[in-house]
PDB file of N, CA, C and O in Angstrom:
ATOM      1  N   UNK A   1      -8.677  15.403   1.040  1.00  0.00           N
ATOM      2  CA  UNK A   1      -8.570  15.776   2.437  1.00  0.00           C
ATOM      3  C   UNK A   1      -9.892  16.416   2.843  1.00  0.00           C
ATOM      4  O   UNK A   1     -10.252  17.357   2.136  1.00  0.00           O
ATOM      5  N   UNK A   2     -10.670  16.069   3.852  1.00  0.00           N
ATOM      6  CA  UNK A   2     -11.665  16.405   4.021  1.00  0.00           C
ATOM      7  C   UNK A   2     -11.412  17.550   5.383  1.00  0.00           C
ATOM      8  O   UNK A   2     -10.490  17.453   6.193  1.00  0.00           O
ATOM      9  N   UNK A   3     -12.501  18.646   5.383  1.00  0.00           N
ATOM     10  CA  UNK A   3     -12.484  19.545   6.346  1.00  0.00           C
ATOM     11  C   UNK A   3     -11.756  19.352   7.700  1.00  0.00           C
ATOM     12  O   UNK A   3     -11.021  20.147   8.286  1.00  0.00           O
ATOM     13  N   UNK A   4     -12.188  17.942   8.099  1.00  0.00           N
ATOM     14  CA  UNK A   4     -11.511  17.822   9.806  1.00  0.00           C
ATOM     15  C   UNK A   4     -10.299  17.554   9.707  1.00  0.00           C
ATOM     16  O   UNK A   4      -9.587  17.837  10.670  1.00  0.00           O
ATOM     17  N   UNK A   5      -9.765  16.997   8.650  1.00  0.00           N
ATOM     18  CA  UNK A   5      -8.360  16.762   8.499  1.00  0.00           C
ATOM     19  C   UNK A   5      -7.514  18.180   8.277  1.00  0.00           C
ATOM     20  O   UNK A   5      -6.395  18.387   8.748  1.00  0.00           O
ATOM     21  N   UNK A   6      -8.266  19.095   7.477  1.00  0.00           N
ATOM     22  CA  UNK A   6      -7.449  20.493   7.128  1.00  0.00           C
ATOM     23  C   UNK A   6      -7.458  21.470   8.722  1.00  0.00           C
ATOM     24  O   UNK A   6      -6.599  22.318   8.963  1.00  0.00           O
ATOM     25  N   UNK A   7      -8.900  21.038   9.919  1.00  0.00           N
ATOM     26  CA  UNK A   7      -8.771  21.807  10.704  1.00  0.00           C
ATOM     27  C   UNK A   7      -8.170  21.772  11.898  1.00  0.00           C
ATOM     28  O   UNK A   7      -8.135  22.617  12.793  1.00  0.00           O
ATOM     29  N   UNK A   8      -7.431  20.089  11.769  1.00  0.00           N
ATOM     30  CA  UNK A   8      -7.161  19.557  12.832  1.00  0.00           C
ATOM     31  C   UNK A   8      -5.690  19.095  12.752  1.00  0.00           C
ATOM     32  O   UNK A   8      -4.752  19.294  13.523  1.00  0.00           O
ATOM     33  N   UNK A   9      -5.761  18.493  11.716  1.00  0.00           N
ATOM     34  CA  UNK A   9      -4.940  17.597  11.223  1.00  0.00           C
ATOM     35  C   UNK A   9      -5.452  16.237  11.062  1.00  0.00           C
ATOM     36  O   UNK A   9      -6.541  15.739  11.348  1.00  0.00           O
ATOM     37  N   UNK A  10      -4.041  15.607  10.357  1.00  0.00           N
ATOM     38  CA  UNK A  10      -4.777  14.282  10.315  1.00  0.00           C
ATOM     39  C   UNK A  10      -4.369  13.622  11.474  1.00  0.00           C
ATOM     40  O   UNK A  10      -3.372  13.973  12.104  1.00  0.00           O
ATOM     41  N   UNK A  11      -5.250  12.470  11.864  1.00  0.00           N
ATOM     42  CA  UNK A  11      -4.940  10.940  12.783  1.00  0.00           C
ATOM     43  C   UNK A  11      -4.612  10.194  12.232  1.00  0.00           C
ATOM     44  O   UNK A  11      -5.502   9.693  11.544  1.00  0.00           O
ATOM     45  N   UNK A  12      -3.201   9.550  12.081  1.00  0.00           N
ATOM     46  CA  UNK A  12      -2.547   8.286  11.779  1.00  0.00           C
ATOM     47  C   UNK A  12      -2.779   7.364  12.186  1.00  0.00           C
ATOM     48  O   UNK A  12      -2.439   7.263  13.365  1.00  0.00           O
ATOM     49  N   UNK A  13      -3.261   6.492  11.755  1.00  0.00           N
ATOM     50  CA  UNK A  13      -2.899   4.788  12.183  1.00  0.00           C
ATOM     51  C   UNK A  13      -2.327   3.989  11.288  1.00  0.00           C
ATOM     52  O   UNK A  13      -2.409   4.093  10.064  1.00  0.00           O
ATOM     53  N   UNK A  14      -1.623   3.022  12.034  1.00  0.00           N
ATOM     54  CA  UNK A  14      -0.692   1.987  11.174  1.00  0.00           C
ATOM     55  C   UNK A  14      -1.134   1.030  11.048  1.00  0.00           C
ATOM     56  O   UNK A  14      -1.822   0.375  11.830  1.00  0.00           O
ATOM     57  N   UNK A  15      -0.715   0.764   9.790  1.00  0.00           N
ATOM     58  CA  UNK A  15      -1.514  -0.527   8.976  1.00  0.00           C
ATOM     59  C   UNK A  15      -0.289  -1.416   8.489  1.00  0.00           C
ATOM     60  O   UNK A  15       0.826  -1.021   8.150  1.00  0.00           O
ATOM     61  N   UNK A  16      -0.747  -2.638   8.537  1.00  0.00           N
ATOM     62  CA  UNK A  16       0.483  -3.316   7.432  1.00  0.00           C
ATOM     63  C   UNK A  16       0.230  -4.336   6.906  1.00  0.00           C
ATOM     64  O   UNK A  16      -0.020  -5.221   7.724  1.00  0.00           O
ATOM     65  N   UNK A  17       0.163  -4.710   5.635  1.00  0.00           N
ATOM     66  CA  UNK A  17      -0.216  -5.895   4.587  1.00  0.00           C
ATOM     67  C   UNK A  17       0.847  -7.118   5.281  1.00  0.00           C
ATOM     68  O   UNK A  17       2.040  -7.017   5.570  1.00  0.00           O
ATOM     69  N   UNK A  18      -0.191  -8.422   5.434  1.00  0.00           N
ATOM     70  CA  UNK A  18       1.160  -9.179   5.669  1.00  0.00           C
ATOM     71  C   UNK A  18       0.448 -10.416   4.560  1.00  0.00           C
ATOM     72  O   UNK A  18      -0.549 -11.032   4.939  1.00  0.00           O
ATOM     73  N   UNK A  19       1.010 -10.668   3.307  1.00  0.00           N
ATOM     74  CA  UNK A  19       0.927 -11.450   2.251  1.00  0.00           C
ATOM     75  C   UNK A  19       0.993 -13.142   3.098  1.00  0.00           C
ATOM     76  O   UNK A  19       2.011 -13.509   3.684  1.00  0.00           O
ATOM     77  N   UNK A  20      -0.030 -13.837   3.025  1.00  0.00           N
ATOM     78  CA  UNK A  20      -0.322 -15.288   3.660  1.00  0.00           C
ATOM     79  C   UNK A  20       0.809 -16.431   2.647  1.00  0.00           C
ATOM     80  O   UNK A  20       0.852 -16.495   1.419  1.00  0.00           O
ATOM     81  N   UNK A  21       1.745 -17.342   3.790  1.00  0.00           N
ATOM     82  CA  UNK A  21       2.330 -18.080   3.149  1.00  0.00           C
ATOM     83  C   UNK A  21       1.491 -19.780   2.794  1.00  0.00           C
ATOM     84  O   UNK A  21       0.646 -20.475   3.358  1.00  0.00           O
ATOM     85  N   UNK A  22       2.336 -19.867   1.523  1.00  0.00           N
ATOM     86  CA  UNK A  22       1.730 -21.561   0.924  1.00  0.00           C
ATOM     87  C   UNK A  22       2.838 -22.544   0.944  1.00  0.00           C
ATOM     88  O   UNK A  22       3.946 -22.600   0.410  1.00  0.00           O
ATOM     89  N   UNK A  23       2.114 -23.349   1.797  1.00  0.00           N
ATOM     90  CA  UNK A  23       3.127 -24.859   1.854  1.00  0.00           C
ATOM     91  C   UNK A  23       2.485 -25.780   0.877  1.00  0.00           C
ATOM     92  O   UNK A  23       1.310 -26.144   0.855  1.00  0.00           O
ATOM     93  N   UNK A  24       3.671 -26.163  -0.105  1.00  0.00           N
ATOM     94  CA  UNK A  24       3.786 -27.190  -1.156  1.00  0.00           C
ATOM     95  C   UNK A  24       4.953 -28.395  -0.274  1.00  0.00           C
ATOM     96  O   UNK A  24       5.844 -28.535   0.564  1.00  0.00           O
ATOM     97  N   UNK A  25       3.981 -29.093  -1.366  1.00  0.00           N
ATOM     98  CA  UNK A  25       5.150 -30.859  -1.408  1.00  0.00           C
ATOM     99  C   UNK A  25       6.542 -30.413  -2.292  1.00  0.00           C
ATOM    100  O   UNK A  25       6.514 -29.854  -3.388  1.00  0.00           O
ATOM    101  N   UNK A  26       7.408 -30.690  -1.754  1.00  0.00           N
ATOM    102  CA  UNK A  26       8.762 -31.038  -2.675  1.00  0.00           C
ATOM    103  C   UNK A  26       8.854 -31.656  -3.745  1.00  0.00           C
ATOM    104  O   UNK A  26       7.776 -32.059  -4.182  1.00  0.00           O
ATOM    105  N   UNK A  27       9.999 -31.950  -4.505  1.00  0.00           N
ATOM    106  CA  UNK A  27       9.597 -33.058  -5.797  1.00  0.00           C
ATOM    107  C   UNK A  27       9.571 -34.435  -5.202  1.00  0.00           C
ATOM    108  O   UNK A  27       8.946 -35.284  -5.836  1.00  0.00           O
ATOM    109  N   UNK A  28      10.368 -34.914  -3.670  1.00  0.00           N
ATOM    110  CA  UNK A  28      10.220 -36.215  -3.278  1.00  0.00           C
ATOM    111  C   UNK A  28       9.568 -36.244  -2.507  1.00  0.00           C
ATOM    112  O   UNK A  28       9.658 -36.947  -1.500  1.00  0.00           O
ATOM    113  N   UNK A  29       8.373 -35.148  -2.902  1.00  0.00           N
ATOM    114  CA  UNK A  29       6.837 -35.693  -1.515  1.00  0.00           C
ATOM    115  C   UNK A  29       6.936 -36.172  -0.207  1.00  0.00           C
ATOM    116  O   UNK A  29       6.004 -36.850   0.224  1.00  0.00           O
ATOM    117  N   UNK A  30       7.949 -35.928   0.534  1.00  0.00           N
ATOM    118  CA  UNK A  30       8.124 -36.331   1.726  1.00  0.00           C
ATOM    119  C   UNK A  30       8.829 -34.753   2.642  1.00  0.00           C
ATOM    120  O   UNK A  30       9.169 -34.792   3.825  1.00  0.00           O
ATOM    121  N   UNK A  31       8.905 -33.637   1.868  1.00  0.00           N
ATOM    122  CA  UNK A  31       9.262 -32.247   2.637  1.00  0.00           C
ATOM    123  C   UNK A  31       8.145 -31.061   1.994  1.00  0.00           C
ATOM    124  O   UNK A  31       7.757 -31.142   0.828  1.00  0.00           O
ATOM    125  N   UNK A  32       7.876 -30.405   2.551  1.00  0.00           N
ATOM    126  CA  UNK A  32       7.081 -29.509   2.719  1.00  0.00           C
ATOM    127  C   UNK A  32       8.028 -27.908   2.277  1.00  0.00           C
ATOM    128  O   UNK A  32       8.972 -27.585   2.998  1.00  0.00           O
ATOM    129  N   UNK A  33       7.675 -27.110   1.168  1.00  0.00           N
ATOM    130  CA  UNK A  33       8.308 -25.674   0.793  1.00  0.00           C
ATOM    131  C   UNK A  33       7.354 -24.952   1.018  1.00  0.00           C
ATOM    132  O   UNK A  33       6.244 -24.940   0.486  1.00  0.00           O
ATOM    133  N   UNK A  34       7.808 -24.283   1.881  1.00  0.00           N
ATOM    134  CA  UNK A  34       7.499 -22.320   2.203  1.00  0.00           C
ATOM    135  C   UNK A  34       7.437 -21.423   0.751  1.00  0.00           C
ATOM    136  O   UNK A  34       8.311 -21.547  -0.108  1.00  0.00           O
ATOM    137  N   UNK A  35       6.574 -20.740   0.644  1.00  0.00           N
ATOM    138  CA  UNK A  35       6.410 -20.320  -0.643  1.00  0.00           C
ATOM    139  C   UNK A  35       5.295 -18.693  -0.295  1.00  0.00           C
ATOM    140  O   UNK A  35       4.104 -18.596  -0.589  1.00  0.00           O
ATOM    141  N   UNK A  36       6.034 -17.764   0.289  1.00  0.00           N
ATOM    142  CA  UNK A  36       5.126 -16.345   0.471  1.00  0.00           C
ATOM    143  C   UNK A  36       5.517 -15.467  -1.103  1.00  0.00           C
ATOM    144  O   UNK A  36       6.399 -15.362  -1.955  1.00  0.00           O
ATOM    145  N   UNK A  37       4.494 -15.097  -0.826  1.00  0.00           N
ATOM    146  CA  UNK A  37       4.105 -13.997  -2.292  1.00  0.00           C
ATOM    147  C   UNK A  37       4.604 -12.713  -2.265  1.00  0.00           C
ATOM    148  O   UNK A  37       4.306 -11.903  -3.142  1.00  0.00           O
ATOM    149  N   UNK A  38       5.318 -12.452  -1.364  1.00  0.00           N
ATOM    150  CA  UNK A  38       5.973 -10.981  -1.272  1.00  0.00           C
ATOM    151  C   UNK A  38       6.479 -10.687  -0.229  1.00  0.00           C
ATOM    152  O   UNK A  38       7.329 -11.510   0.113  1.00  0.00           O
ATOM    153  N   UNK A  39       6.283  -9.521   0.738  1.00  0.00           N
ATOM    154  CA  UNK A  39       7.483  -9.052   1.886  1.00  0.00           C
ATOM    155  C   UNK A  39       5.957  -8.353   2.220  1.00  0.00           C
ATOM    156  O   UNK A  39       4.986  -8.063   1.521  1.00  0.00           O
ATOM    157  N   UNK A  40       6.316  -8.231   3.831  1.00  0.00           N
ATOM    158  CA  UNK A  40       4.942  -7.282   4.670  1.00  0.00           C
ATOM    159  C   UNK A  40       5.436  -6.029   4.448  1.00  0.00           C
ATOM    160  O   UNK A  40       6.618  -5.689   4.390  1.00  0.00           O
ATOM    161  N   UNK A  41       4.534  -5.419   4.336  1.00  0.00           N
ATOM    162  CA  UNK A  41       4.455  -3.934   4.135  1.00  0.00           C
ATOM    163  C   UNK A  41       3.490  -3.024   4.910  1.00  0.00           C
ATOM    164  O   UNK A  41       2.322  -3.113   5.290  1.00  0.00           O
ATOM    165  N   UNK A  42       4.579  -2.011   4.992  1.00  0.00           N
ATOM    166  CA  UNK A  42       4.302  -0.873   6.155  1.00  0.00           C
ATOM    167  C   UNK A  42       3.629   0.600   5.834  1.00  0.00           C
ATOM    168  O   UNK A  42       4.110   1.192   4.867  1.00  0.00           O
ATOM    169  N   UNK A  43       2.625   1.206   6.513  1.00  0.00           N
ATOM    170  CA  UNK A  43       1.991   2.174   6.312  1.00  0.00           C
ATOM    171  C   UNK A  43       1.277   2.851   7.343  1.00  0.00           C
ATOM    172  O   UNK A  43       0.762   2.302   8.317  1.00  0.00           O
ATOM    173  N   UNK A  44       1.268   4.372   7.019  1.00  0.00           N
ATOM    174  CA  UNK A  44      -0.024   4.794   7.696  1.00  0.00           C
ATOM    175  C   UNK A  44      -1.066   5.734   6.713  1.00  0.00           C
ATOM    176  O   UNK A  44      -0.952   6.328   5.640  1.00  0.00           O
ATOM    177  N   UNK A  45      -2.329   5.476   7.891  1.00  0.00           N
ATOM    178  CA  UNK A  45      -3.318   5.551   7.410  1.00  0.00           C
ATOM    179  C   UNK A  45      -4.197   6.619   7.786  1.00  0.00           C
ATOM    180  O   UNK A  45      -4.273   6.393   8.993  1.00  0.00           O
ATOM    181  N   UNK A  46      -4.986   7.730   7.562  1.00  0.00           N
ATOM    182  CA  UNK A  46      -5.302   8.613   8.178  1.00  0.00           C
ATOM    183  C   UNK A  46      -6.924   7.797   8.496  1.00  0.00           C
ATOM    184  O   UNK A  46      -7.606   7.086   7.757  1.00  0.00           O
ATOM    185  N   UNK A  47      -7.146   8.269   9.920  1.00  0.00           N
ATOM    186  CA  UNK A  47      -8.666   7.641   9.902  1.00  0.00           C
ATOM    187  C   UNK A  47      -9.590   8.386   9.091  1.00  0.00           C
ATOM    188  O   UNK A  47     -10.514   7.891   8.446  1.00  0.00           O
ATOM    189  N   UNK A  48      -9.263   9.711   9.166  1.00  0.00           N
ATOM    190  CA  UNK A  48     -10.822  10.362   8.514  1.00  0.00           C
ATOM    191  C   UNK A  48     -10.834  10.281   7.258  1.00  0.00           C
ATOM    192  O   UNK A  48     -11.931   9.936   6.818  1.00  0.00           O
ATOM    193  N   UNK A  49      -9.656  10.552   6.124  1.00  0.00           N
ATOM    194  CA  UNK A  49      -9.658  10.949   4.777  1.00  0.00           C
ATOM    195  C   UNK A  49      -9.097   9.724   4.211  1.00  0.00           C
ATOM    196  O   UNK A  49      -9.306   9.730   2.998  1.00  0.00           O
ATOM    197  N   UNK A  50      -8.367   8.502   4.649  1.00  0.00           N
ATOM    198  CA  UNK A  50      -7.715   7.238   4.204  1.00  0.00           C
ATOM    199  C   UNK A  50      -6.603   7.859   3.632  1.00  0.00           C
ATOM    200  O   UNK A  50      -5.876   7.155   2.931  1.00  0.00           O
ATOM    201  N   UNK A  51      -6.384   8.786   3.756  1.00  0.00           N
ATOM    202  CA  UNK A  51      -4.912   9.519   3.037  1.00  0.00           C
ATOM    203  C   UNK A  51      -3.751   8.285   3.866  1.00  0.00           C
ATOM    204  O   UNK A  51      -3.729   7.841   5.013  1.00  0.00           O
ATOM    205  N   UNK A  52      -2.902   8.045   2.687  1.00  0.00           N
ATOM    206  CA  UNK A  52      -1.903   7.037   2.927  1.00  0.00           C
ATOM    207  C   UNK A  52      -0.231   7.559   2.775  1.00  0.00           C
ATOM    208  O   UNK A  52       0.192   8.340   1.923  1.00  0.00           O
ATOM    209  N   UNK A  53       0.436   6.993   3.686  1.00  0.00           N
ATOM    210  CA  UNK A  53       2.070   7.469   3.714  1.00  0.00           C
ATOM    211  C   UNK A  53       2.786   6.211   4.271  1.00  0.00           C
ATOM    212  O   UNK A  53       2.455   5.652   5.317  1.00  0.00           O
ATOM    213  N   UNK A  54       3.895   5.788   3.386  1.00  0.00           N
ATOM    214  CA  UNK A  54       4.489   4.749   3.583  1.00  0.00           C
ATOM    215  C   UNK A  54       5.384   4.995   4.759  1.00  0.00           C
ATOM    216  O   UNK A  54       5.804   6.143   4.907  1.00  0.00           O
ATOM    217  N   UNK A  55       5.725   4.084   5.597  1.00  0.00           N
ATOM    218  CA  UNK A  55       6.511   4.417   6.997  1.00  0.00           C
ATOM    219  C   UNK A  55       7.689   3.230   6.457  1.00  0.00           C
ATOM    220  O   UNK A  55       7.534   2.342   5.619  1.00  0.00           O
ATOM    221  N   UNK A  56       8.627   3.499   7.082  1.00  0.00           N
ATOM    222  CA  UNK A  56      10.114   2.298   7.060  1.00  0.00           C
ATOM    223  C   UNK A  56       9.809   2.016   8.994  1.00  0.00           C
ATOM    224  O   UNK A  56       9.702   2.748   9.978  1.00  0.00           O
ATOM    225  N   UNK A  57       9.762   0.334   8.684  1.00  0.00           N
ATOM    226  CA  UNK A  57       9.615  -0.235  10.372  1.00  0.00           C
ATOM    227  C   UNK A  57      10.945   0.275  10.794  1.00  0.00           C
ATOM    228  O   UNK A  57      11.775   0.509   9.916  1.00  0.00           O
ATOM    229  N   UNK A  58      11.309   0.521  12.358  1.00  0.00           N
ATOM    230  CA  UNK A  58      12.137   0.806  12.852  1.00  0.00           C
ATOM    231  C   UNK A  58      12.524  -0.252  14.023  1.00  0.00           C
ATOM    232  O   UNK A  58      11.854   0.162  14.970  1.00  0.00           O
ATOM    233  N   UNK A  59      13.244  -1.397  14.477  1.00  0.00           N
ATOM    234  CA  UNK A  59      13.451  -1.505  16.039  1.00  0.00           C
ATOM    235  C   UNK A  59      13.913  -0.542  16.924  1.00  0.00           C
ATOM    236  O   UNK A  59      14.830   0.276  16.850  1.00  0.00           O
ATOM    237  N   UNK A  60      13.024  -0.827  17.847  1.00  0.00           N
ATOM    238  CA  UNK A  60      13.517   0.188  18.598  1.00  0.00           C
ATOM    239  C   UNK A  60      13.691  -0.417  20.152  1.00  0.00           C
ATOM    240  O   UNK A  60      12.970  -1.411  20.240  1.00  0.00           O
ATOM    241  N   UNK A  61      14.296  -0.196  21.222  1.00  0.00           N
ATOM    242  CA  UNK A  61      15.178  -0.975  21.946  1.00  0.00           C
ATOM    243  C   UNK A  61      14.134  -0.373  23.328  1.00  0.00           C
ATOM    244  O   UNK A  61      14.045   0.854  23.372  1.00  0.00           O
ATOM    245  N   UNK A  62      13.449  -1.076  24.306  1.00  0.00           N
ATOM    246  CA  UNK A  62      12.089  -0.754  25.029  1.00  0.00           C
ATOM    247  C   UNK A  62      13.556  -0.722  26.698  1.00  0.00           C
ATOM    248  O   UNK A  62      14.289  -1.514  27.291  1.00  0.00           O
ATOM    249  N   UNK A  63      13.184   0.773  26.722  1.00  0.00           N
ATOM    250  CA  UNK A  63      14.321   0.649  27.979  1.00  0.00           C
ATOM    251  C   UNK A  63      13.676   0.336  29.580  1.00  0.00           C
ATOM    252  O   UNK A  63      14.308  -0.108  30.538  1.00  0.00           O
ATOM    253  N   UNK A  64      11.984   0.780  29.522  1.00  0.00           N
ATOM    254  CA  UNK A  64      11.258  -0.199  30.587  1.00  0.00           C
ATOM    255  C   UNK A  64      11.260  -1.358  31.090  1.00  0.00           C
ATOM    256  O   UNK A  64      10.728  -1.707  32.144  1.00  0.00           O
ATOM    257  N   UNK A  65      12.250  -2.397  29.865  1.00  0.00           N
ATOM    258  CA  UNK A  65      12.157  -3.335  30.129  1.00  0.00           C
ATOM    259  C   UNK A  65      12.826  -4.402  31.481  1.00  0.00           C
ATOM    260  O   UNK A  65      14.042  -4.573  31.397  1.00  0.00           O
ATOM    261  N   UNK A  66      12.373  -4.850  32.248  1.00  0.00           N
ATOM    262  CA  UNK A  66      13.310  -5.537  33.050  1.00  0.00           C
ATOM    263  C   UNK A  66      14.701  -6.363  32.788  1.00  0.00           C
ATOM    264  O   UNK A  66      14.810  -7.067  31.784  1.00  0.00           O
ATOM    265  N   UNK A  67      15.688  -6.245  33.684  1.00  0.00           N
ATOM    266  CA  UNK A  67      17.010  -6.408  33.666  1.00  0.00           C
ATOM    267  C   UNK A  67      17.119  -8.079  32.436  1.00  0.00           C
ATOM    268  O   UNK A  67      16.195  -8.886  32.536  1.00  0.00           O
ATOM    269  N   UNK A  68      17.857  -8.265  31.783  1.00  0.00           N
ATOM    270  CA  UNK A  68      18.008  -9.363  31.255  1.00  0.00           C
ATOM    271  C   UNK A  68      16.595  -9.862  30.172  1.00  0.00           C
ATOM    272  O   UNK A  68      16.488 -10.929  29.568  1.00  0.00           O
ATOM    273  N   UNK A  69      15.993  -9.140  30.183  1.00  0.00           N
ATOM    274  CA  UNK A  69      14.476  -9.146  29.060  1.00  0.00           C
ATOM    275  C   UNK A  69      14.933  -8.412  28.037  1.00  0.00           C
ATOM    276  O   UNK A  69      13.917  -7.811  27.687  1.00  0.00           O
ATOM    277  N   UNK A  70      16.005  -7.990  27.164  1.00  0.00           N
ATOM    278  CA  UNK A  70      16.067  -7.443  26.372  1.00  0.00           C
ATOM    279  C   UNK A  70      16.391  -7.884  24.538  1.00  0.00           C
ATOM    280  O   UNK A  70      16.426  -6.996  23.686  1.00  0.00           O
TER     281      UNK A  70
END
C-alpha cells in the first residue's frame, strides 16, 4: 500500500478476465463446438497500489429505465 492509498484511501476500479472461446469441428465435420477455458471473472482493482479484491457480479434492476425496457 503505498502512501496515497493510506492517506486517502484507495480508488477502485473493476476489472474482469473474460477467457476467449475456441470453435472446433465435430467428429462429423459438418458442426462447429464451443469450447471456453473457464468462467469470466470479477474484480477490483486499486489504481494506485494494484491492491486486488474479488467482487461477486450482482444484477441489479435500472429503475430510470423507460416503461416496458426492462
Amino acid at each position: 500500500m503505498n502512501l496515497f492509498c493510506r492517506l486517502f484511501g484507495h480508488t477502485w476500479v473493476h476489472q474482469s478476465e473474460n477467457p476467449k472461446i475456441r470453435w472446433t469441428a465435430a467428429e462429423n465435420m459438418s458442426e462447429m463446438q464451443m469450447q471456453g477455458p473457464g468462467e469470466v471473472r470479477f474484480w477490483e482493482e486499486c489504481a494506485r497500489c494494484k491492491e486486488r479484491r474479488e467482487v461477486q457480479p450482482t444484477a441489479r434492476r435500472v429503475e430510470s429505465a423507460p416503461p416496458g425496457v426492462r
